[in-house]
N, C-alpha and C positions, 0 to 999 in steps of 0.2 A: 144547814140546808135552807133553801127557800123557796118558797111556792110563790108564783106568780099565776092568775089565770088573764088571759086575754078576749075577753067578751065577744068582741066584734072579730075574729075569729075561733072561734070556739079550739081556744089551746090550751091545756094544762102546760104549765112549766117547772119541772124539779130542778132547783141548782144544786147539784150533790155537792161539787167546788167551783170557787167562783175566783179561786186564783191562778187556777189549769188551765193551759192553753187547749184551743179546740184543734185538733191537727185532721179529724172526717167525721162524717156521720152516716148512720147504719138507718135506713129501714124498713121494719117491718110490723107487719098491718098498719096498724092506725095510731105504732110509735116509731118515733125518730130518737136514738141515741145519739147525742154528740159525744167522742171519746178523744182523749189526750194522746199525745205520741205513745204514751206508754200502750196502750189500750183498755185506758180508766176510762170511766163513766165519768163525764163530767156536767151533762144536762141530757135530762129526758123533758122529749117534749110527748104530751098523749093528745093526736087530733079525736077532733068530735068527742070533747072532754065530757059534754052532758050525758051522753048516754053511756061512758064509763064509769062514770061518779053514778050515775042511776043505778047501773049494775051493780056497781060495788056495795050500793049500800043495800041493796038487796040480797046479795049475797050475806052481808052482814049482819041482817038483822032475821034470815032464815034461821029456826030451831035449830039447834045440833043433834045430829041423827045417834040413833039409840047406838048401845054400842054392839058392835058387832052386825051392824046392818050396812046394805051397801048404800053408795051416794051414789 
């Protein structure tokens, strides 16, 4: 896999496979799925990458809730 990000549009880039042909792409909110004939995943792109990578790490670095409580 590889990770590209594009600055000057704020794109994350996943290559899951980079020898699969693109045959469409799906999307939805604020990601774009390219898929293969088969209907593999072959690149995710994530727009407005900053404030997903913000979340994320936000989400990741929040406490883990006691057990048996709700989230």
């Amino acid at each position: 896999m590889k990770i590209k990000y594009s600055r000057d549009v704020d794109i994350l880039m996943l290559e899951l496979d980079t020898d699969a042909p693109i045959s469409h792409a799906e999307h939805v909110g604020q990601t774009i799925i390219h898929l293969s004939p088969d209907h593999e995943p072959v690149l995710i792109e994530i727009l407005q990458a900053r404030d997903f990578v913000s979340a994320l790490v936000d989400a990741v670095m929040q406490p883990d809730a006691a057990p048996g409580s709700r989230v």
